[in-house]
mmJSON file of the N, C-alpha and C atoms, coordinates in Angstrom:
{"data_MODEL":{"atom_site":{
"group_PDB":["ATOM","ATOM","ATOM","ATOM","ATOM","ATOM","ATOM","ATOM","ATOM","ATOM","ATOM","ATOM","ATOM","ATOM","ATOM","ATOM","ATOM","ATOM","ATOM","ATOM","ATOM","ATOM","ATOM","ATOM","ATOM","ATOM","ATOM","ATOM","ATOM","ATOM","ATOM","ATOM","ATOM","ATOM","ATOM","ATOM","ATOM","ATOM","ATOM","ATOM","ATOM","ATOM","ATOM","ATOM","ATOM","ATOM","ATOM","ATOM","ATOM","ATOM","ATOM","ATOM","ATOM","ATOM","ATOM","ATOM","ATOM","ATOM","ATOM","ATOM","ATOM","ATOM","ATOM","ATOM","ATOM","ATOM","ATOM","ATOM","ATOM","ATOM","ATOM","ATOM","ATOM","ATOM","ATOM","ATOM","ATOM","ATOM","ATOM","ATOM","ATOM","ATOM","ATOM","ATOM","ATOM","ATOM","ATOM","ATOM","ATOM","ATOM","ATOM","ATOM","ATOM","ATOM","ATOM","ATOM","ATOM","ATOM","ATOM","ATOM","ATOM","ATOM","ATOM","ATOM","ATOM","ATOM","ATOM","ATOM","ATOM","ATOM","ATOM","ATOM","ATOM","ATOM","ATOM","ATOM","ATOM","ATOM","ATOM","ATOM","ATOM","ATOM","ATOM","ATOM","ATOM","ATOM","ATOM","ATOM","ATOM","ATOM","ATOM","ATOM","ATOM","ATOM","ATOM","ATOM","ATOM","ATOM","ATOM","ATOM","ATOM","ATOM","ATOM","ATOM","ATOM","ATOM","ATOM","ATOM","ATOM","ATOM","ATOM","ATOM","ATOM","ATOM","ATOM","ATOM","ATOM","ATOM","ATOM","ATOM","ATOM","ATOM","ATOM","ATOM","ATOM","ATOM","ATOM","ATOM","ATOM","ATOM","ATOM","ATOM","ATOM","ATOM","ATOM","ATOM","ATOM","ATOM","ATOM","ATOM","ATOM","ATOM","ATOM","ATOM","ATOM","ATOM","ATOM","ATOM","ATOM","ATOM","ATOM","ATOM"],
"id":[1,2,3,4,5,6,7,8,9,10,11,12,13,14,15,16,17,18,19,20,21,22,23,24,25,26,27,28,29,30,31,32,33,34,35,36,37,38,39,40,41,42,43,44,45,46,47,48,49,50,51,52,53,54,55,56,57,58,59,60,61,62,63,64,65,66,67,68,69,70,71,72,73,74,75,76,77,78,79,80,81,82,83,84,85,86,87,88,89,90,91,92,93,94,95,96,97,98,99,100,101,102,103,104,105,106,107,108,109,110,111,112,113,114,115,116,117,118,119,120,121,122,123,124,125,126,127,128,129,130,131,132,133,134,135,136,137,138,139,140,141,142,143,144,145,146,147,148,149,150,151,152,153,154,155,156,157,158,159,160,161,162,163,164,165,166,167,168,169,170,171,172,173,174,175,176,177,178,179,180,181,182,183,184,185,186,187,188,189,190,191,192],
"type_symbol":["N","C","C","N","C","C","N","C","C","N","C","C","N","C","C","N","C","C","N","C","C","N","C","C","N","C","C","N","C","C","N","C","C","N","C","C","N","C","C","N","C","C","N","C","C","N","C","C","N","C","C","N","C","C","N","C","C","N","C","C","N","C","C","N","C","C","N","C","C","N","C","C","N","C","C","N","C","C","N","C","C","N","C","C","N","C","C","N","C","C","N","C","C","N","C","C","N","C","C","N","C","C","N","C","C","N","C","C","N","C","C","N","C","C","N","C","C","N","C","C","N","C","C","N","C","C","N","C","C","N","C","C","N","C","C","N","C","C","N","C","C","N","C","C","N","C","C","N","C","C","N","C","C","N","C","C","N","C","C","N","C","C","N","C","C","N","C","C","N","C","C","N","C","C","N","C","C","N","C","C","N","C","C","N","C","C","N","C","C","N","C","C"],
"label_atom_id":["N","CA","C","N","CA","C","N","CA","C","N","CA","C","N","CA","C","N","CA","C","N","CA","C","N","CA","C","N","CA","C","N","CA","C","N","CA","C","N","CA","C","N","CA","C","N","CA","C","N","CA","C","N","CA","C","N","CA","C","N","CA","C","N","CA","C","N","CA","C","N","CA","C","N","CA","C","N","CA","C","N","CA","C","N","CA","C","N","CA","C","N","CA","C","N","CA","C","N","CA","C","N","CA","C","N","CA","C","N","CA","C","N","CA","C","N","CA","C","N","CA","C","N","CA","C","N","CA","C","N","CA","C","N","CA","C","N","CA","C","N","CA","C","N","CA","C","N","CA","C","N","CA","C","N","CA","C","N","CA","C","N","CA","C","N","CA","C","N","CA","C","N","CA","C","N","CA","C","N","CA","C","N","CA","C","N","CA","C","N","CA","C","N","CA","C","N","CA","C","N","CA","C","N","CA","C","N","CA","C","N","CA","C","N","CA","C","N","CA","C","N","CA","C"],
"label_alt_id":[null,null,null,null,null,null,null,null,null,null,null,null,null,null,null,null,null,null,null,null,null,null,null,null,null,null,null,null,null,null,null,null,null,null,null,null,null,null,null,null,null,null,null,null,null,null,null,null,null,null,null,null,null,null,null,null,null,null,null,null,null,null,null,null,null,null,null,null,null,null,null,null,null,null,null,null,null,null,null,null,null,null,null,null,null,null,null,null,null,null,null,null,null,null,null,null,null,null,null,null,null,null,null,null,null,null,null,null,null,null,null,null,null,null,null,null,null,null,null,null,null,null,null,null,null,null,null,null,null,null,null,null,null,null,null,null,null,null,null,null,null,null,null,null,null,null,null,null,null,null,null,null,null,null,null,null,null,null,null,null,null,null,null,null,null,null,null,null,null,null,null,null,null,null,null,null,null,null,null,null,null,null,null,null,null,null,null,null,null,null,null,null],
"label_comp_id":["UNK","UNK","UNK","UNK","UNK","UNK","UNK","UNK","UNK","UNK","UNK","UNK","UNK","UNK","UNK","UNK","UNK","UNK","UNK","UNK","UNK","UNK","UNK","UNK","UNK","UNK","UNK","UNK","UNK","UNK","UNK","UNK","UNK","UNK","UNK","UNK","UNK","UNK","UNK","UNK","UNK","UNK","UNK","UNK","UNK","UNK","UNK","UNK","UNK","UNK","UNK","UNK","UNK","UNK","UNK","UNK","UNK","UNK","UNK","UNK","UNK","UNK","UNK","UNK","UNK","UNK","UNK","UNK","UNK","UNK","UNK","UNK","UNK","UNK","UNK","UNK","UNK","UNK","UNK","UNK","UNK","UNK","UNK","UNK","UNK","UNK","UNK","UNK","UNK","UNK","UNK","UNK","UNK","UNK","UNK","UNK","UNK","UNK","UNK","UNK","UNK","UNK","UNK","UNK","UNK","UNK","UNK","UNK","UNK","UNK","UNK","UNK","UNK","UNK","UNK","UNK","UNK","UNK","UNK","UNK","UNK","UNK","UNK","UNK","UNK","UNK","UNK","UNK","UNK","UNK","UNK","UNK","UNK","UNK","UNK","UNK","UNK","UNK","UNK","UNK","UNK","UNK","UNK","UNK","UNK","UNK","UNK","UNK","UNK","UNK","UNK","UNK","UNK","UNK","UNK","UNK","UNK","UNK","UNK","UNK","UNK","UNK","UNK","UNK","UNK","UNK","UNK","UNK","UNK","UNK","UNK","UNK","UNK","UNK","UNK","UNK","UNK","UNK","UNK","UNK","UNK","UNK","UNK","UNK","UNK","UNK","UNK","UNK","UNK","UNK","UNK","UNK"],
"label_asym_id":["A","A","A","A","A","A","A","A","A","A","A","A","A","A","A","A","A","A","A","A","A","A","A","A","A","A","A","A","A","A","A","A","A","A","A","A","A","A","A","A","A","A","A","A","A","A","A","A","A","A","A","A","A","A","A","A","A","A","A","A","A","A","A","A","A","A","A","A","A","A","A","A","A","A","A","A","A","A","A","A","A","A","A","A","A","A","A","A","A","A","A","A","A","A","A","A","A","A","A","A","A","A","A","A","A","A","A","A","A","A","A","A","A","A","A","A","A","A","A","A","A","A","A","A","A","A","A","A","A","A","A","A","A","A","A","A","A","A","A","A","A","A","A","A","A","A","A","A","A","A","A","A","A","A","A","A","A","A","A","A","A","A","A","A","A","A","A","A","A","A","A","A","A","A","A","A","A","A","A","A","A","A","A","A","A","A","A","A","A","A","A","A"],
"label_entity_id":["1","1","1","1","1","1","1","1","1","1","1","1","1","1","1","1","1","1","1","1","1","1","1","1","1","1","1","1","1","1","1","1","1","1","1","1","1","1","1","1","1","1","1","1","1","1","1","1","1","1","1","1","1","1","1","1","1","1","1","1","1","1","1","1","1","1","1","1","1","1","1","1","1","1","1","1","1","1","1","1","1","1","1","1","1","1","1","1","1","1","1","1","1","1","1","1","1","1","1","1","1","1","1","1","1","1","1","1","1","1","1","1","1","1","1","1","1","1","1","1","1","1","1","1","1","1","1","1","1","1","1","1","1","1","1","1","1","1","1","1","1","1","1","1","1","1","1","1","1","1","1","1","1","1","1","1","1","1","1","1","1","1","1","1","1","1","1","1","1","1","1","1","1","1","1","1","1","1","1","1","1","1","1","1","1","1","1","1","1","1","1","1"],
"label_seq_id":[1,1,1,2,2,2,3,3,3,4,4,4,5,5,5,6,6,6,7,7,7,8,8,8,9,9,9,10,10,10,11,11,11,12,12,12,13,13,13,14,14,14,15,15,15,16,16,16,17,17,17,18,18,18,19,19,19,20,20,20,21,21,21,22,22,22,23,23,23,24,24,24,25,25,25,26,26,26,27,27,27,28,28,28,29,29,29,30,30,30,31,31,31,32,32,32,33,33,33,34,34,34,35,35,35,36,36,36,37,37,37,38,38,38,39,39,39,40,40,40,41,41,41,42,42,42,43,43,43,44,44,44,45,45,45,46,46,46,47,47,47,48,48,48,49,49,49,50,50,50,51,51,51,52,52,52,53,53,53,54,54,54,55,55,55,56,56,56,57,57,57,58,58,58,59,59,59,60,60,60,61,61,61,62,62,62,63,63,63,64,64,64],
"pdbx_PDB_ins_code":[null,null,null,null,null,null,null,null,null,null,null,null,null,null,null,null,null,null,null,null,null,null,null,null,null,null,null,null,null,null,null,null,null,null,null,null,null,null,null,null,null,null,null,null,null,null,null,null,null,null,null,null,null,null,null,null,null,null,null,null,null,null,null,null,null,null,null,null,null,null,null,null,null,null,null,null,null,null,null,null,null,null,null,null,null,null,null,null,null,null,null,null,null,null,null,null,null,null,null,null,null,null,null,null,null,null,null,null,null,null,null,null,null,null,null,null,null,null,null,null,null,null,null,null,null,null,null,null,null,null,null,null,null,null,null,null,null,null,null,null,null,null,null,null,null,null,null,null,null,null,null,null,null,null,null,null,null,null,null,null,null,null,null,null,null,null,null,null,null,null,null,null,null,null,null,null,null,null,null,null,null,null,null,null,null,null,null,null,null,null,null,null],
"Cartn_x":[175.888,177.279,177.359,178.383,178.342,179.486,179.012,179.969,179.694,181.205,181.074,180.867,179.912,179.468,179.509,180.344,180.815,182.245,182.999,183.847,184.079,182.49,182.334,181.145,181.649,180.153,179.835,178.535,178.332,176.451,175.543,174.289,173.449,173.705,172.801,172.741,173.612,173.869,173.43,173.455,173.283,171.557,171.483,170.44,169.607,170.335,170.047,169.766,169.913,169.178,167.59,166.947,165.625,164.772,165.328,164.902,164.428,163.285,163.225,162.557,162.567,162.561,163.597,164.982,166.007,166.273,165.433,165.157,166.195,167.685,168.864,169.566,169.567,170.626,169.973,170.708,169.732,171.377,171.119,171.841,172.394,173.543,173.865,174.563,175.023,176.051,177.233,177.536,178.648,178.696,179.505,178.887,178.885,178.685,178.446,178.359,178.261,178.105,177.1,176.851,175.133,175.372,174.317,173.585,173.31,174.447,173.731,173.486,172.115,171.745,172.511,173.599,173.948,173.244,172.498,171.519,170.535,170.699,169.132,169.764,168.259,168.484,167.443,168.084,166.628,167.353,166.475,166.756,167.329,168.899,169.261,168.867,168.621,167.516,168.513,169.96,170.801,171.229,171.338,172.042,170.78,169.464,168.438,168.13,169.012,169.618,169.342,168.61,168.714,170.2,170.692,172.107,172.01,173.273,172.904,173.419,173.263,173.13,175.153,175.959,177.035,177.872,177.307,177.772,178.487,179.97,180.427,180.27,180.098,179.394,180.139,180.413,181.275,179.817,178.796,177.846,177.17,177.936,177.42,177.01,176.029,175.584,175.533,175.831,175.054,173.632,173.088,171.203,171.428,172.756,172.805,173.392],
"Cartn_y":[118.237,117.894,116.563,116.014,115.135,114.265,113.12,112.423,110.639,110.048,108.537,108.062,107.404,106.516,105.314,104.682,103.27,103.525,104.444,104.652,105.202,105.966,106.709,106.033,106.254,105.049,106.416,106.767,107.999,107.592,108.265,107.987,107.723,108.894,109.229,107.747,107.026,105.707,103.967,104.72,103.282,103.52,101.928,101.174,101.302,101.792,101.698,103.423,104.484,105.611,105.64,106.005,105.991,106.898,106.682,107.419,106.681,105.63,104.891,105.858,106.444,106.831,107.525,107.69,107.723,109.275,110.692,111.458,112.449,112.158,112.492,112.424,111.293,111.246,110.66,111.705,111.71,111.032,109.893,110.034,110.727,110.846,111.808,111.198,112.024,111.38,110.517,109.86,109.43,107.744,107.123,105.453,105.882,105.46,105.679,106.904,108.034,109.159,109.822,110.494,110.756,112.233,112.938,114.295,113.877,114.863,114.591,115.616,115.516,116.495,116.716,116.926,116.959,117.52,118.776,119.206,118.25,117.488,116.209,115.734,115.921,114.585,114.213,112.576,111.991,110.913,109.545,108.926,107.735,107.31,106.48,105.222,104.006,102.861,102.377,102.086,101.521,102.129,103.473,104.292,104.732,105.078,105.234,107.044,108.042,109.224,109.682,111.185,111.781,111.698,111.729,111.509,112.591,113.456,114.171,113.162,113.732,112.532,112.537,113.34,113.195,112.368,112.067,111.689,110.286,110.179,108.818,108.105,106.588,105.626,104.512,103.685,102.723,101.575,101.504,100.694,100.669,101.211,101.718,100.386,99.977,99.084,99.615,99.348,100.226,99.931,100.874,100.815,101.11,101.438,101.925,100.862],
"Cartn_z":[185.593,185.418,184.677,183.644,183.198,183.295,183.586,184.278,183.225,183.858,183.816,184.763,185.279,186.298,186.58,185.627,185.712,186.344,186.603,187.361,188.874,188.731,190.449,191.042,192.045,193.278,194.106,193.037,193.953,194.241,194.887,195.847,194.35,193.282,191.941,191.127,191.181,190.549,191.423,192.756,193.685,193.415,193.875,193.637,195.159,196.03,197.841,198.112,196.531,196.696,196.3,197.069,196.645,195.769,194.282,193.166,192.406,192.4,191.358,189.66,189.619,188.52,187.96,188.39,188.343,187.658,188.338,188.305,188.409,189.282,189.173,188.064,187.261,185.7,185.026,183.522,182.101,181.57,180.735,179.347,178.646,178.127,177.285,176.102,175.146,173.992,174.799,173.844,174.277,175.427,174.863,176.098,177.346,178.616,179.529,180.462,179.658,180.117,180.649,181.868,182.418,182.7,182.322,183.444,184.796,185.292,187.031,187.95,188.601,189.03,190.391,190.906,191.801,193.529,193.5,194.102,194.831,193.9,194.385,195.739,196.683,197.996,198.144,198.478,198.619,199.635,199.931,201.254,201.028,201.435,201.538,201.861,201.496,202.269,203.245,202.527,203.378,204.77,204.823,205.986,207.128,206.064,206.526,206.733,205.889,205.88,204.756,204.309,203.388,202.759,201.595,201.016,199.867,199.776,198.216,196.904,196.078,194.657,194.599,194.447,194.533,195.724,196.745,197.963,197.195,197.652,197.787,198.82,198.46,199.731,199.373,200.74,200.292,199.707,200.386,200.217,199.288,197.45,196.539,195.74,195.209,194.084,193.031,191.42,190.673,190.07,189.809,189.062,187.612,187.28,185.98,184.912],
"occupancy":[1.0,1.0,1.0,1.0,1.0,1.0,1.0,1.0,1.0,1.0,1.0,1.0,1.0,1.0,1.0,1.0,1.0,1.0,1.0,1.0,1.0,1.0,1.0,1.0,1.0,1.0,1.0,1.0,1.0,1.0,1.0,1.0,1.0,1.0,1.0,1.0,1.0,1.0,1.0,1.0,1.0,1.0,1.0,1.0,1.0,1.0,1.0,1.0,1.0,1.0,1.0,1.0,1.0,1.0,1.0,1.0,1.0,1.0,1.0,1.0,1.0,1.0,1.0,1.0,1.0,1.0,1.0,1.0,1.0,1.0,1.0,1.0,1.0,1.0,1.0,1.0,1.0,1.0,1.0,1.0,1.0,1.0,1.0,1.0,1.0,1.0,1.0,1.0,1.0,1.0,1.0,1.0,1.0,1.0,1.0,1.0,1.0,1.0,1.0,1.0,1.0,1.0,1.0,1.0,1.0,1.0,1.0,1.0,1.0,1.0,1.0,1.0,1.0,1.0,1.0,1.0,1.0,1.0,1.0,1.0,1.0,1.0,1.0,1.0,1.0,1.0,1.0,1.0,1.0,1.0,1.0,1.0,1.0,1.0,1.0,1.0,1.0,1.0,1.0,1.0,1.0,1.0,1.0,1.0,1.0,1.0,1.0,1.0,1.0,1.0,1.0,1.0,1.0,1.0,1.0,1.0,1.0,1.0,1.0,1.0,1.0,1.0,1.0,1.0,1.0,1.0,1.0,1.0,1.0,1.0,1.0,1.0,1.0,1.0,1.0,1.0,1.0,1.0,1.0,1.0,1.0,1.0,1.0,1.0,1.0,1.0,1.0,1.0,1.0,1.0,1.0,1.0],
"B_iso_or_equiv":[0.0,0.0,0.0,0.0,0.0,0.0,0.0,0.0,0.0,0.0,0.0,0.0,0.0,0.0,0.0,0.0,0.0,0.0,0.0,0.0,0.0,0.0,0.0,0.0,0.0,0.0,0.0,0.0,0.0,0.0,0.0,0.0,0.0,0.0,0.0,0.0,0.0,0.0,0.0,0.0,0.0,0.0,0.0,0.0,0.0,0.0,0.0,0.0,0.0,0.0,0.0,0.0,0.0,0.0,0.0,0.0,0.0,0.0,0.0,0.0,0.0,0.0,0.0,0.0,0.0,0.0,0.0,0.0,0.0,0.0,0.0,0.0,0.0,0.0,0.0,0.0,0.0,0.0,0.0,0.0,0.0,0.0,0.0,0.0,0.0,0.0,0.0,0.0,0.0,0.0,0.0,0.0,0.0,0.0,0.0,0.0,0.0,0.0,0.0,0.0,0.0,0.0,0.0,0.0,0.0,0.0,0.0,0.0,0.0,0.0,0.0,0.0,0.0,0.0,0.0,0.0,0.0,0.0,0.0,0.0,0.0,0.0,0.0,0.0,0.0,0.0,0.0,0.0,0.0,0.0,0.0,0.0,0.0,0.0,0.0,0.0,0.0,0.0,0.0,0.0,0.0,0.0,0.0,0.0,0.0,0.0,0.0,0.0,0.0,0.0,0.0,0.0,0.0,0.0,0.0,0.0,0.0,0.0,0.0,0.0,0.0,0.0,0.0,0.0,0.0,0.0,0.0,0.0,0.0,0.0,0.0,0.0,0.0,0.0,0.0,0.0,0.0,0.0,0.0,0.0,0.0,0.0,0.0,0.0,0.0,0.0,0.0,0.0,0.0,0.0,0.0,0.0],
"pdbx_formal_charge":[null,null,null,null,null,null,null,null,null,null,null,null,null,null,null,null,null,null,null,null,null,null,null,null,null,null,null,null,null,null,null,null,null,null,null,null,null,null,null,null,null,null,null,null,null,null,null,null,null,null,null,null,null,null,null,null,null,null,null,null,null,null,null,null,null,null,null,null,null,null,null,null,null,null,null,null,null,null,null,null,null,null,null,null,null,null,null,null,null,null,null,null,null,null,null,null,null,null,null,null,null,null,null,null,null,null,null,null,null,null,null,null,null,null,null,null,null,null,null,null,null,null,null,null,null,null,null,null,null,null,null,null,null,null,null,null,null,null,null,null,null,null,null,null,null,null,null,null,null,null,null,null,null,null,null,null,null,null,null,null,null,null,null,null,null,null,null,null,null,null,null,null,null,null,null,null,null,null,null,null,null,null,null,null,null,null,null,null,null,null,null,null],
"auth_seq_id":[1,1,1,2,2,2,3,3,3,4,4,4,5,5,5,6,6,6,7,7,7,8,8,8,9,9,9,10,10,10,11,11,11,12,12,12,13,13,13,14,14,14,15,15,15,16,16,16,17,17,17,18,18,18,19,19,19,20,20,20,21,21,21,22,22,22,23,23,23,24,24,24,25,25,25,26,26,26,27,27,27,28,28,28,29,29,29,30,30,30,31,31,31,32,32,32,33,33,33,34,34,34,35,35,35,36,36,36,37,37,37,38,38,38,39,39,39,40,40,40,41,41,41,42,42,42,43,43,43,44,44,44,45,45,45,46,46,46,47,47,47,48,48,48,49,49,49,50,50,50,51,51,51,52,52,52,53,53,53,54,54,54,55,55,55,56,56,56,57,57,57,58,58,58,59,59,59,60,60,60,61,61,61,62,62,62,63,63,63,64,64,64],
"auth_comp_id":["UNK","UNK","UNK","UNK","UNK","UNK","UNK","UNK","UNK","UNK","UNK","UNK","UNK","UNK","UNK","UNK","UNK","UNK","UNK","UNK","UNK","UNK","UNK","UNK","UNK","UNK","UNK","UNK","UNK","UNK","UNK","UNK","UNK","UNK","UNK","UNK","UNK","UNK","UNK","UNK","UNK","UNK","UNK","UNK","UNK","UNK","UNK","UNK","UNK","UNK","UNK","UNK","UNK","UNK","UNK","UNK","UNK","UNK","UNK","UNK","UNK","UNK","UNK","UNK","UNK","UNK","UNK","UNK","UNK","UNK","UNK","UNK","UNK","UNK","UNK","UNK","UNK","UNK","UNK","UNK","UNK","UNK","UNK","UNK","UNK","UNK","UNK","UNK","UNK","UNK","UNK","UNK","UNK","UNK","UNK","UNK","UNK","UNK","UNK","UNK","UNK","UNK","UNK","UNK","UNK","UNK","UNK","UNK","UNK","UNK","UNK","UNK","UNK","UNK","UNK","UNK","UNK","UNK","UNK","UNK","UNK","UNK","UNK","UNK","UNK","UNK","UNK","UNK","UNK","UNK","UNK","UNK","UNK","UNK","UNK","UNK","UNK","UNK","UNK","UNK","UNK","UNK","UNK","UNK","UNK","UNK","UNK","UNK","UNK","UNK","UNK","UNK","UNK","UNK","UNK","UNK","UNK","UNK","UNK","UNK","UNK","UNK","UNK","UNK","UNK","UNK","UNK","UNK","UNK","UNK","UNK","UNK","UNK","UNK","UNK","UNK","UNK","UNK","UNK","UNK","UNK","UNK","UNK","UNK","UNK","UNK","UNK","UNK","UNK","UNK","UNK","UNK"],
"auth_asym_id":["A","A","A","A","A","A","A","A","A","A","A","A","A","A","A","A","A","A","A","A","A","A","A","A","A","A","A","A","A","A","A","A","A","A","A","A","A","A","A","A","A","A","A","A","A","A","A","A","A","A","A","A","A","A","A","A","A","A","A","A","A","A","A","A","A","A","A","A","A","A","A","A","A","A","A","A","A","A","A","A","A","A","A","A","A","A","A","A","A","A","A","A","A","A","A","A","A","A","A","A","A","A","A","A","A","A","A","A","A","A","A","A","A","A","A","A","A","A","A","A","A","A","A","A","A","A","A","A","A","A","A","A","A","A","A","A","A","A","A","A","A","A","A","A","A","A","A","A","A","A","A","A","A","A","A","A","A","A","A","A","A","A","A","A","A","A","A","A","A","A","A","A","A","A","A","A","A","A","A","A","A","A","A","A","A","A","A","A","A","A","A","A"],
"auth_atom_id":["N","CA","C","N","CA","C","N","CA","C","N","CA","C","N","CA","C","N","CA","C","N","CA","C","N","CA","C","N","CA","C","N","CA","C","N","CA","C","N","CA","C","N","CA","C","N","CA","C","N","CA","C","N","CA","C","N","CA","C","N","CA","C","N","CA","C","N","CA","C","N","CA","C","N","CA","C","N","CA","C","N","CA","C","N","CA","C","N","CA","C","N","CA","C","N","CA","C","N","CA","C","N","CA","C","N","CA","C","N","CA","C","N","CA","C","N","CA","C","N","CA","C","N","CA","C","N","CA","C","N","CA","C","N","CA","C","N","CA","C","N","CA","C","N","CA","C","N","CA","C","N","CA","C","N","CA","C","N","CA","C","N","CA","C","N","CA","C","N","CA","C","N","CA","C","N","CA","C","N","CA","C","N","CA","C","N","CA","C","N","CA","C","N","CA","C","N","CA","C","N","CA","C","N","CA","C","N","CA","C","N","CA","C","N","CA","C","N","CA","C","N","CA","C"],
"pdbx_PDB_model_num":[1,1,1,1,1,1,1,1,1,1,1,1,1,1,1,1,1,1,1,1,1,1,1,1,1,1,1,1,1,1,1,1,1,1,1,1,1,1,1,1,1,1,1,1,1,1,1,1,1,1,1,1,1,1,1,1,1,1,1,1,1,1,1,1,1,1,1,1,1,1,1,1,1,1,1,1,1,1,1,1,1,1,1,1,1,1,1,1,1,1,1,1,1,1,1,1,1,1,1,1,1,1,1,1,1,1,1,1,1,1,1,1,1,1,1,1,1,1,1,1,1,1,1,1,1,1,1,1,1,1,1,1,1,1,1,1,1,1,1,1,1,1,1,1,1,1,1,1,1,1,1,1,1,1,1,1,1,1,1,1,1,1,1,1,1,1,1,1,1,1,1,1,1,1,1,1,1,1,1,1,1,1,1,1,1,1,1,1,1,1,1,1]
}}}
């Protein structure tokens, strides 16, 4: 799905999801626009909880 992520605080973009290779979103055309794998879960550091990549969190930082 392709999205702007400078507008949504979702798990795929925080810095407190544990993807460091940032394996959820690709780049796409266009400024700030990403592929996102929505499907993806992986483990929250902050909550301490698997999270899916779409999940909104208030405790969002961004990595992007």
């Amino acid at each position: 799905m392709r999205m702007n992520l400078d507008n949504l605080k979702i798990c795929a973009s925080c810095k407190h999801w544990d993807d460091p290779t940032r394996s959820a979103i690709k780049p796409t055309r266009g400024r700030g626009f990403w592929d996102v794998d929505m499907t993806k879960k992986l483990l929250c550091i902050k909550r301490r909880v698997p999270m899916m990549a779409g999940f909104k969190c208030p405790y969002h930082e961004s990595k992007v």
